[in-house]
C-alpha positions as a LaTeX table, in Angstrom:
\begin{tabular}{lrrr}
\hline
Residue & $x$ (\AA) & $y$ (\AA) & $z$ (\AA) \\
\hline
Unk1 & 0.21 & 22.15 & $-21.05$ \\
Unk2 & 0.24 & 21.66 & $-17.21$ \\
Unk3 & 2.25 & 18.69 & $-15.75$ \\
Unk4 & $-0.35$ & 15.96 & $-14.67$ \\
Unk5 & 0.76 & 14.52 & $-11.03$ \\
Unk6 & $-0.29$ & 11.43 & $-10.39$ \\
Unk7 & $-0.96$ & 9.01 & $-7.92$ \\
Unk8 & $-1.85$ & 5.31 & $-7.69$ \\
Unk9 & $-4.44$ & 4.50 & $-5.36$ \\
Unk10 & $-3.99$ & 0.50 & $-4.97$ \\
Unk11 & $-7.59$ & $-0.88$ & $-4.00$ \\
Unk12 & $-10.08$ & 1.96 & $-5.82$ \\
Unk13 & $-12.56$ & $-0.08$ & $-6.54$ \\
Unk14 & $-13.43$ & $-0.95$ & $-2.16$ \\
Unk15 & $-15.41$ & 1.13 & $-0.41$ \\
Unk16 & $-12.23$ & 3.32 & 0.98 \\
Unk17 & $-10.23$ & 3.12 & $-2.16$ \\
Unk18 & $-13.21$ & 4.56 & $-4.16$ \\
Unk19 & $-13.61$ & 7.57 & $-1.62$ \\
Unk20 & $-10.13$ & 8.14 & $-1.64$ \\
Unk21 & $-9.78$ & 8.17 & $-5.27$ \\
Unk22 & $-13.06$ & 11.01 & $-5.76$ \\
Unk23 & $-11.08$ & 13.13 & $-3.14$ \\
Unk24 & $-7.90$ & 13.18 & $-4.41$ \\
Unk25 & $-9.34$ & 13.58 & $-7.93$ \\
Unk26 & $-11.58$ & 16.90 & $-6.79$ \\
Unk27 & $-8.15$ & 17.70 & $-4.94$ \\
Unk28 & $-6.20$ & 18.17 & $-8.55$ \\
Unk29 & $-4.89$ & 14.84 & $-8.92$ \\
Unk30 & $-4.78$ & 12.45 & $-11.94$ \\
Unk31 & $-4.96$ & 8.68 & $-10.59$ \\
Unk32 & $-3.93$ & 5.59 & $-11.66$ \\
Unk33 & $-7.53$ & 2.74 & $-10.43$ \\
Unk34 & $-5.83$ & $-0.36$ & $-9.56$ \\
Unk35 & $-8.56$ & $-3.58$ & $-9.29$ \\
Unk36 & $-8.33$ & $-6.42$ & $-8.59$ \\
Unk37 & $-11.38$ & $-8.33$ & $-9.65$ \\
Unk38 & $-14.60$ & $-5.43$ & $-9.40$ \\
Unk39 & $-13.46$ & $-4.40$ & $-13.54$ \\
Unk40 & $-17.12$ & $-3.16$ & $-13.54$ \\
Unk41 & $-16.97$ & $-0.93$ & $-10.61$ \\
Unk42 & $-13.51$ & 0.84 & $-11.03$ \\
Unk43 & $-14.79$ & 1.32 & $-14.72$ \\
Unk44 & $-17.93$ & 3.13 & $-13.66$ \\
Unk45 & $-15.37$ & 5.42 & $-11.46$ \\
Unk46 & $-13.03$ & 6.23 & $-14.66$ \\
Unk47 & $-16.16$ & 7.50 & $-16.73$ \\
Unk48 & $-17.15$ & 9.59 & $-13.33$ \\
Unk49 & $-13.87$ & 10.87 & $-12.74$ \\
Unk50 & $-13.11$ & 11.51 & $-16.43$ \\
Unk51 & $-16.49$ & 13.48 & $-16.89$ \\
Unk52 & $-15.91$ & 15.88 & $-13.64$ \\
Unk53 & $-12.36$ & 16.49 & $-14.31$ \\
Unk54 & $-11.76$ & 16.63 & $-18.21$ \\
Unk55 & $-8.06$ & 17.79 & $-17.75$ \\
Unk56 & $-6.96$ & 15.35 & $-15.75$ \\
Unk57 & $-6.29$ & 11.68 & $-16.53$ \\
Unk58 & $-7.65$ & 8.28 & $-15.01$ \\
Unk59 & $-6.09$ & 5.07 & $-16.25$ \\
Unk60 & $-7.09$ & 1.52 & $-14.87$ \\
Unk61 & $-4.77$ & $-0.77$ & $-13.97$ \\
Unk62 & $-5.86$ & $-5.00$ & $-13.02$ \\
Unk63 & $-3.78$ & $-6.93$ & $-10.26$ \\
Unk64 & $-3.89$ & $-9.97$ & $-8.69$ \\
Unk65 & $-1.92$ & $-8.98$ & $-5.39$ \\
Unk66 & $-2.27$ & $-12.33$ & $-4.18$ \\
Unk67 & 0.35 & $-13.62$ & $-6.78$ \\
Unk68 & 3.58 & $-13.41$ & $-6.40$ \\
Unk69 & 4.84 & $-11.69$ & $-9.54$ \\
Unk70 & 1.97 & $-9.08$ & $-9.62$ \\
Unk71 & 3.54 & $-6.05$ & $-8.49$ \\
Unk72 & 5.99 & $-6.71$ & $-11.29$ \\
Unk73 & 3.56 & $-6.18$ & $-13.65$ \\
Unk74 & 1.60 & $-3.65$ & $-12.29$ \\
Unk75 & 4.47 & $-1.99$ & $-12.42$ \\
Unk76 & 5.19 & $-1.72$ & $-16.02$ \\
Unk77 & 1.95 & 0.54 & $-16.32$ \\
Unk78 & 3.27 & 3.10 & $-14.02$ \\
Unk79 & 5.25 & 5.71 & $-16.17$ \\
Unk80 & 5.46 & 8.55 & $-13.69$ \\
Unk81 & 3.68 & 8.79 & $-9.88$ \\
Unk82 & 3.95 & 10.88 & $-7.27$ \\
Unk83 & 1.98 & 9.29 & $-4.42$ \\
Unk84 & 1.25 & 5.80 & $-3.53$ \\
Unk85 & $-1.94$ & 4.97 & $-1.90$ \\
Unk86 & $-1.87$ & 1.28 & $-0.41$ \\
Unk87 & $-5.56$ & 1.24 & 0.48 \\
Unk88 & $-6.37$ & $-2.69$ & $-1.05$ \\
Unk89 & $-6.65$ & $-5.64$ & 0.95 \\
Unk90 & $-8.75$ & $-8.38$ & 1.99 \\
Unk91 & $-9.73$ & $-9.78$ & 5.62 \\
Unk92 & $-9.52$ & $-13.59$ & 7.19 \\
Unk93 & $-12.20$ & $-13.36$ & 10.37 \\
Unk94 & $-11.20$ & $-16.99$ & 12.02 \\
Unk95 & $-9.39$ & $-18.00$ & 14.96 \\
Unk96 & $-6.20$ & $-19.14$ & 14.18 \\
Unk97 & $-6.72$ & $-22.41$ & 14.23 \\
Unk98 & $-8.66$ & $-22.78$ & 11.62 \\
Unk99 & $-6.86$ & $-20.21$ & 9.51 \\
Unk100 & $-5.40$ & $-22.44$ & 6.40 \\
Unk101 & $-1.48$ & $-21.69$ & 4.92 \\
Unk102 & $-2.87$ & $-20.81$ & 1.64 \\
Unk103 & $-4.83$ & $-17.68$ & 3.54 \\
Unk104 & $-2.01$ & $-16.98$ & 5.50 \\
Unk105 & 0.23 & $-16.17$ & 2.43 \\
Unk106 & $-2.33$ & $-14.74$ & 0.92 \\
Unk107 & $-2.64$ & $-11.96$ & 3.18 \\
Unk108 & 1.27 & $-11.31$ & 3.29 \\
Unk109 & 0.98 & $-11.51$ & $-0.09$ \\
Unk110 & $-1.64$ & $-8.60$ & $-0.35$ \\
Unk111 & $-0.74$ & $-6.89$ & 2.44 \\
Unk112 & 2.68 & $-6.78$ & 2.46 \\
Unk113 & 5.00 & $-8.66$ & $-0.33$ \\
Unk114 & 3.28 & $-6.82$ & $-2.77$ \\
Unk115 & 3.47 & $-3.51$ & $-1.73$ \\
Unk116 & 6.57 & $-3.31$ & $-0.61$ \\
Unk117 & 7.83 & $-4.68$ & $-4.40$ \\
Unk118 & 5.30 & $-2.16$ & $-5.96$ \\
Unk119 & 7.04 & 0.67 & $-3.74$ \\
Unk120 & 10.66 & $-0.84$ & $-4.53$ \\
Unk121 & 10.23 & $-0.50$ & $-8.31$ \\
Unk122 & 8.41 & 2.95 & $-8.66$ \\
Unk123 & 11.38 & 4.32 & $-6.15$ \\
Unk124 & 13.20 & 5.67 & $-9.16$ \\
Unk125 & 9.74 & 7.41 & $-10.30$ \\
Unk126 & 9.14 & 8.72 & $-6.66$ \\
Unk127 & 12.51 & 10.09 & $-6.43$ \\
Unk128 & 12.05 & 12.40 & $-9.41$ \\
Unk129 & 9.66 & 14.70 & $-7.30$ \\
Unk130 & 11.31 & 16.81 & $-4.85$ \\
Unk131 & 8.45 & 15.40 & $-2.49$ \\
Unk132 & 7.05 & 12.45 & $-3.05$ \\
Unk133 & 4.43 & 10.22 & $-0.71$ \\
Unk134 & 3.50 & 6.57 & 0.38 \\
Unk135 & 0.71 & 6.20 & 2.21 \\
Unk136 & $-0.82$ & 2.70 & 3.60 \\
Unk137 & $-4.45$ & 2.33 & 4.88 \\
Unk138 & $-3.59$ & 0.16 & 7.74 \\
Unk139 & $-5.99$ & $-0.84$ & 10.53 \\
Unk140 & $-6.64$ & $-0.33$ & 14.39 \\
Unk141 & $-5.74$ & $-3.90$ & 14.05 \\
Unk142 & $-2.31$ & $-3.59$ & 13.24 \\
Unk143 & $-1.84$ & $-1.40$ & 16.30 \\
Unk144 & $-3.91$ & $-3.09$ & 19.03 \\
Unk145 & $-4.24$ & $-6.70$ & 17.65 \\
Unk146 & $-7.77$ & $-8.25$ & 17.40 \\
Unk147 & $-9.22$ & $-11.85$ & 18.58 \\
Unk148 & $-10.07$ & $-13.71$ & 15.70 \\
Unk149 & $-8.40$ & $-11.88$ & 12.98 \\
Unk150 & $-5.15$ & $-12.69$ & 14.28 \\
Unk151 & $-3.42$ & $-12.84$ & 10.70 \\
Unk152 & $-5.25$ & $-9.76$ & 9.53 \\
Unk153 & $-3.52$ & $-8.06$ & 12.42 \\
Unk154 & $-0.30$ & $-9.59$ & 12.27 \\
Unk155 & 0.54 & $-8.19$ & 8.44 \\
Unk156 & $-1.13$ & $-5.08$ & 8.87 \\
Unk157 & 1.21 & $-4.49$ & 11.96 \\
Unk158 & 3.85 & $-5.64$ & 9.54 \\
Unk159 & 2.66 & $-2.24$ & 7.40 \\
Unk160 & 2.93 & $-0.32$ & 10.27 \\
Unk161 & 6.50 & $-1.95$ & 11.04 \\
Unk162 & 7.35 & $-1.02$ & 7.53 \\
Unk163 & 5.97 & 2.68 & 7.45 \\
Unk164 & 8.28 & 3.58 & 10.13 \\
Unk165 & 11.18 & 1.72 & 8.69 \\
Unk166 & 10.99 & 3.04 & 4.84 \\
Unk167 & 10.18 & 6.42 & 6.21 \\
Unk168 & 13.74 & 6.68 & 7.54 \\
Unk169 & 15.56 & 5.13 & 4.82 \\
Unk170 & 13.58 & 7.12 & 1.97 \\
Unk171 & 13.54 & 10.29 & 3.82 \\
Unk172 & 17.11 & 11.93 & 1.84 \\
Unk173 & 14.74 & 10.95 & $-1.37$ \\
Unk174 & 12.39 & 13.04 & $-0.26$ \\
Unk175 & 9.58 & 10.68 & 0.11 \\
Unk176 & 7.14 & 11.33 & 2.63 \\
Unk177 & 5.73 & 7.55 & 3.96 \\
Unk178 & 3.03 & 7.45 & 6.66 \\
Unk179 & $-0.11$ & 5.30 & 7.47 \\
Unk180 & $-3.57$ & 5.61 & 8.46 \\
Unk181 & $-4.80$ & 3.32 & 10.89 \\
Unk182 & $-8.96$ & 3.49 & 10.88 \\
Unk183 & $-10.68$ & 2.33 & 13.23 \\
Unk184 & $-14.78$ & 0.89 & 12.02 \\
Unk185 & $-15.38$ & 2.26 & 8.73 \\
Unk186 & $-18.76$ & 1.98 & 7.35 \\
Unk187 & $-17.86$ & 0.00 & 4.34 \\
Unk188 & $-19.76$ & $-2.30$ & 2.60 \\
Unk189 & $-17.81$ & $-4.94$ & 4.22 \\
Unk190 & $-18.61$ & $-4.04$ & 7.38 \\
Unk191 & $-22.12$ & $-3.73$ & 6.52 \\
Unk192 & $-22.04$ & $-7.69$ & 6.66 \\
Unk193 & $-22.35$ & $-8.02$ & 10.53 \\
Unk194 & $-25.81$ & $-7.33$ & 12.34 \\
Unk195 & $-26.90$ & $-4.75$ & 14.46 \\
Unk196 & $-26.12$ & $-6.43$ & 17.64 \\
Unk197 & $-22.70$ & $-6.98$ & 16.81 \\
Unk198 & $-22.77$ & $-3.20$ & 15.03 \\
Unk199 & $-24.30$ & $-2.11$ & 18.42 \\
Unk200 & $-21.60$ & $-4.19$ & 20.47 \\
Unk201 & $-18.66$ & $-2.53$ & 18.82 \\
Unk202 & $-20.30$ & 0.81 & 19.23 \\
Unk203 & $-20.72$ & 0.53 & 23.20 \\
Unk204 & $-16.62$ & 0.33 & 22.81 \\
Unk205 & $-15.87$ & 3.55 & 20.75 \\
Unk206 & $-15.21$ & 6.57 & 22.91 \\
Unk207 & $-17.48$ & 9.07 & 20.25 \\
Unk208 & $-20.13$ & 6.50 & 20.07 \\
Unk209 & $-20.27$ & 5.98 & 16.37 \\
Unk210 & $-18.42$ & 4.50 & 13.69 \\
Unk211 & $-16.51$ & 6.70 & 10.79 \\
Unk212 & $-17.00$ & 7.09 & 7.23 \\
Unk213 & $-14.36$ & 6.74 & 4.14 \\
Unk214 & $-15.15$ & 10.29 & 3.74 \\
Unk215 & $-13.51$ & 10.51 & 6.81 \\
Unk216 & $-10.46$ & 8.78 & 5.99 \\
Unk217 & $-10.06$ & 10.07 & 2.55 \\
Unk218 & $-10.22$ & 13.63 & 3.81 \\
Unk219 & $-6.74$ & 12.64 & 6.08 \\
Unk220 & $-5.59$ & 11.38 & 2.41 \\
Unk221 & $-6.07$ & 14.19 & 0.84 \\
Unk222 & $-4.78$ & 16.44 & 3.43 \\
Unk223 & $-1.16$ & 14.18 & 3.91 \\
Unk224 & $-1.02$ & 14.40 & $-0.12$ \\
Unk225 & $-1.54$ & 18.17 & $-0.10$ \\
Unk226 & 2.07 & 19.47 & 1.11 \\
Unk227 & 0.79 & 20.65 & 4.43 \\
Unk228 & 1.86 & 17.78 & 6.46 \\
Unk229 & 5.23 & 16.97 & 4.70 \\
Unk230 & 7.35 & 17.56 & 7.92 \\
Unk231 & 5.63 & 14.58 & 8.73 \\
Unk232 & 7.10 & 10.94 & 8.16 \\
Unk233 & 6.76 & 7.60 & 9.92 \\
Unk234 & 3.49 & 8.51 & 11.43 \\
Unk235 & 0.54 & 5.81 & 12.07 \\
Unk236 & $-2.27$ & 8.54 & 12.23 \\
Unk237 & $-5.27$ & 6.86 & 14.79 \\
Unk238 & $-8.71$ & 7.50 & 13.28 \\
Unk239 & $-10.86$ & 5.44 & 15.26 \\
Unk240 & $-13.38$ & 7.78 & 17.35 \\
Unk241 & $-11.08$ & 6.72 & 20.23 \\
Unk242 & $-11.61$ & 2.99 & 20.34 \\
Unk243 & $-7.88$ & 2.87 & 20.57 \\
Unk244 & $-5.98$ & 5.65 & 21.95 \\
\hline
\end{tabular}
């Protein structure tokens, strides 16, 4: 029987996380869906999954990344992985001001704490593979800071901070860690603003249009595949050239 490699895609049940997970499933791999709260959603992506790709497996696994001990258990339902896909997370749009303590440590908590415990306890499991790989959607954000989401940038700047850091001190493990930084995604969380403010933020990207999870899921896939492992510590820009 073949050897199933996994990966955990963190956040498969948002509009990126989902995308990521179909490619990396059509690409061979068996996935562990974490949630958070959408049960019905990631559910609907097992049966998908499990009916397009009968000989590999797709296991669900519910966190709350926003509490403290949650990586812990998440954890525990981990029994072998070869990739890590950070791609979860949730945004604070206010000025800082008026950005309370509570959503402050939430977003370290989600962002950062979390994942960085998850990745400290599957370490051993990583290490097994002669190659190994964590990858962290980050954000444009995290690179070139943005008005009004001030938190939001600061911790996924922290992820970026932390992908160059654990890249050099996992690198005689053999695991590969890198980010992806997108620039606007059209996600269904984007889909909230209007068209003028759509329109606005358009008039700023260099290629005039905004990219797709398809888009960023295909960089996924290709990182995951083995033809970019001479690569570590990377923050890979896709954002149309909106930041360059």
């Amino acid at each position: 029987m073949m050897t199933q490699r996994f990966a955990l895609v963190l956040g498969a049940s948002g509009g990126i996380g989902e995308v990521i997970s179909n490619q990396l499933a059509e690409a061979g791999w068996s996935l562990y869906l974490h949630y958070h709260s959408n049960s019905q959603q990631v559910t609907n992506l097992q049966k998908e999954l499990a009916a397009k790709y009968p000989q590999q497996e797709f296991r669900i696994a519910q966190a709350d990344f926003r509490m403290e001990h949650a990586a812990d258990e998440l954890a525990l339902n981990v029994q072998s992985v070869e990739a890590i896909v950070v791609a979860n997370g949730q945004a604070v749009v206010k000025l800082l001001s008026e950005t309370t303590a509570i959503e402050m440590a939430e977003l370290w908590q989600v962002h950062m704490q979390n994942p960085a415990r998850l990745i400290a306890l599957l370490s051993a499991k990583l290490r097994k593979c002669p190659v190994s790989y964590i990858l962290f959607i980050g954000s444009i954000w995290g690179s070139a800071g943005a008005a009004g989401e001030v938190m939001y940038s600061a911790v996924k700047g922290a992820q970026h901070a932390f992908v160059k850091a654990y890249a050099k001190e996992a690198a005689y493990s053999g695991i590969r860690v890198n980010a992806i930084a997108p620039g606007w995604i059209d996600t269904r969380m984007n889909q909230e603003f209007s068209s003028e403010e759509r329109q606005m933020v358009m008039d700023q990207i260099p290629l005039l249009s905004v990219g797709t999870p398809q888009e960023i899921a295909n960089m996924v896939e290709f990182m995951l595949s083995g033809k970019a492992d001479y690569m570590t510590g990377e923050i890979i820009q896709i954002n149309g050239g909106w930041y360059i």
